[in-house]
VOTI-379306 format. One record per residue: residue number from 1; residue in three letters; x, y, z of N, C-alpha, C in turn. Coordinates in nm, 4 decimals. Example, Ala and Ser with C-alpha at 12.3 -4.5 7.8 and 13.67 -1.06 7.14 Angstrom:
BEGIN
[1,"ALA",[1.3190,-0.5690,0.7800],[1.2300,-0.4500,0.7800],[1.3200,-0.3300,0.7800]],
[2,"SER",[1.2850,-0.2250,0.7080],[1.3670,-0.1060,0.7140],[1.2900,0.0030,0.7870]],
This chain:
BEGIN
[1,"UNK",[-2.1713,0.4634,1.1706],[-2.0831,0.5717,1.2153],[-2.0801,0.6831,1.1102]],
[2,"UNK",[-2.1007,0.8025,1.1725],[-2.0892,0.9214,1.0771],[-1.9992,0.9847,1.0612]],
[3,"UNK",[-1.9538,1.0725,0.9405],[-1.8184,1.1112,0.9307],[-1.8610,1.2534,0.8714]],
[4,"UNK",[-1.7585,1.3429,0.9416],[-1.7739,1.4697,0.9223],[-1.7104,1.5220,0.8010]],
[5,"UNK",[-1.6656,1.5094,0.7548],[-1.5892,1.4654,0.5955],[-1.5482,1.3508,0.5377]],
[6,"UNK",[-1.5387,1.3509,0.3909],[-1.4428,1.2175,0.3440],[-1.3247,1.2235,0.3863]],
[7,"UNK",[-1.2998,1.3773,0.4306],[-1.1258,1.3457,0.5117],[-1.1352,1.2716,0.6408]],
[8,"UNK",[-1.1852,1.2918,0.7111],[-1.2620,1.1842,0.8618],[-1.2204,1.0518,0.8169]],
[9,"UNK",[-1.3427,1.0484,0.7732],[-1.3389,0.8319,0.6709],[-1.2445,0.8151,0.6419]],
[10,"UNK",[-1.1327,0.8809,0.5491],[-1.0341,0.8256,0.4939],[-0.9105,0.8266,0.6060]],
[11,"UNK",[-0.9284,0.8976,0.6980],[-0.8640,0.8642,0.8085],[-0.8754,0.7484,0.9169]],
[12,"UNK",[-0.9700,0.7480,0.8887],[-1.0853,0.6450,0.9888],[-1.0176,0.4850,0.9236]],
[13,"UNK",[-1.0289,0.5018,0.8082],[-0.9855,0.3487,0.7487],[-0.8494,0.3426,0.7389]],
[14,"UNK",[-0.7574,0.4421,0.7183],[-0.5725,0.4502,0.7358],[-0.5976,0.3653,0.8731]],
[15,"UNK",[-0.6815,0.3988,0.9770],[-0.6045,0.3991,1.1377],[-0.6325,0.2410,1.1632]],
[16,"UNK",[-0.7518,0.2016,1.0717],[-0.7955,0.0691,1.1045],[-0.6827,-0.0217,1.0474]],
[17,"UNK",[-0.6193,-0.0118,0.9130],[-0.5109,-0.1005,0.8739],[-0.4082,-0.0046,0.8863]],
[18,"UNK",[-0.3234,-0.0141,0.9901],[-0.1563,0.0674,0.9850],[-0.1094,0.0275,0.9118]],
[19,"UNK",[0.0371,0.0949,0.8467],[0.0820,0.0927,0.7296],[0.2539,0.0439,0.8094]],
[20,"UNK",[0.3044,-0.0508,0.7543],[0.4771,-0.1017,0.7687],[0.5148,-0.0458,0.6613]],
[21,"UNK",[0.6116,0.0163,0.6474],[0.6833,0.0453,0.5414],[0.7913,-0.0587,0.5201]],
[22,"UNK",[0.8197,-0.1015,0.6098],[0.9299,-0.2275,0.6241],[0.8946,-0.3155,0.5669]],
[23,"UNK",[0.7718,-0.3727,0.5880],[0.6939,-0.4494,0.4889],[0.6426,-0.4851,0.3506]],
[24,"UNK",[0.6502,-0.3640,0.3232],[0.5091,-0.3471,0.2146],[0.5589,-0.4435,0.0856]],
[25,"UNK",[0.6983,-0.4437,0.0818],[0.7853,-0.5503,-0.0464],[0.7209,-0.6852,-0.0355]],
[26,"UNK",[0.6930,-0.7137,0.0990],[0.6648,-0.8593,0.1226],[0.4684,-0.8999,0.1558]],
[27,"UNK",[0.4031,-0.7723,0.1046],[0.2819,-0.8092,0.1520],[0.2043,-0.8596,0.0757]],
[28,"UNK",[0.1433,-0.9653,0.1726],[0.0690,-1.1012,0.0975],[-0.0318,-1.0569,-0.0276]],
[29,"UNK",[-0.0990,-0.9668,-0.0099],[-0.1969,-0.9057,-0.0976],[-0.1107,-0.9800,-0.2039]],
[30,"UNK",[0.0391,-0.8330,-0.2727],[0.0918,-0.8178,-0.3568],[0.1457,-0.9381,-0.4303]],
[31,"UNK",[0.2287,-0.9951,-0.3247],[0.2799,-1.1189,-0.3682],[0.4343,-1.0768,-0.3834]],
[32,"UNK",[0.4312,-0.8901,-0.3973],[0.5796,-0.8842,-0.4954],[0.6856,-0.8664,-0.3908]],
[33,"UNK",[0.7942,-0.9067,-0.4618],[0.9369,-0.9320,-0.3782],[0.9630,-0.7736,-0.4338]],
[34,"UNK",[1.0951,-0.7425,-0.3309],[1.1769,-0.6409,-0.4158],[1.2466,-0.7271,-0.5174]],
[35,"UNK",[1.2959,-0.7645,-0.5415],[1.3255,-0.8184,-0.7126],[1.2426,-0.8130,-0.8120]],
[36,"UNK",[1.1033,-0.8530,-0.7596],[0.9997,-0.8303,-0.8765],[0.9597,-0.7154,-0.9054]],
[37,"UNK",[0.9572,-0.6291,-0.8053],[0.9240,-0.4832,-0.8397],[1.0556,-0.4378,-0.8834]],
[38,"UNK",[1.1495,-0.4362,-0.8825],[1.3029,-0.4035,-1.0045],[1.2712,-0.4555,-1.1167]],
[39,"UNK",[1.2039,-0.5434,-1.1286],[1.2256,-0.6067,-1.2764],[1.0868,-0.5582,-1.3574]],
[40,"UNK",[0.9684,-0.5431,-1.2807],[0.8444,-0.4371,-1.3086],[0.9432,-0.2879,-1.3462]],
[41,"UNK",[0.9812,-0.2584,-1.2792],[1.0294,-0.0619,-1.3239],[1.1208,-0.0958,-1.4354]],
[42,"UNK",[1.1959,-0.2171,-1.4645],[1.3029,-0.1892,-1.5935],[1.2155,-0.2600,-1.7109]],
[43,"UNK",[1.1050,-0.3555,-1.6811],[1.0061,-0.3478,-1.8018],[0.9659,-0.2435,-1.8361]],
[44,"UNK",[0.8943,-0.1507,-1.7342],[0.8240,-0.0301,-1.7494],[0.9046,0.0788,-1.8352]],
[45,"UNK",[1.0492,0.0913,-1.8325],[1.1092,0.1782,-1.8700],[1.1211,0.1414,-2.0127]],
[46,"UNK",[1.1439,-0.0164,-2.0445],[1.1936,-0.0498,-2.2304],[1.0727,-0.0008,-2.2738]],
């Protein structure tokens, strides 16, 4: 499949995996909870 820009493609692959925002705390990839990502940003900050 050909793409008339990298803006095309990079659209092309957004549409293939939709995005939950509701989700994204809990996605398997990540692993991370919202607790773990709170406790990532107040490491990040000391």
């Amino acid at each position: 499949m050909e793409y008339k820009s990298e803006k095309d493609r990079e659209n092309n692959n957004k549409s293939k995996s939709p995005k939950h925002p509701n989700r994204i705390t809990t996605d398997p990839k990540t692993k991370m909870t919202l607790e773990n990502i709170k406790e990532e940003i107040k490491k990040s900050r000391t």
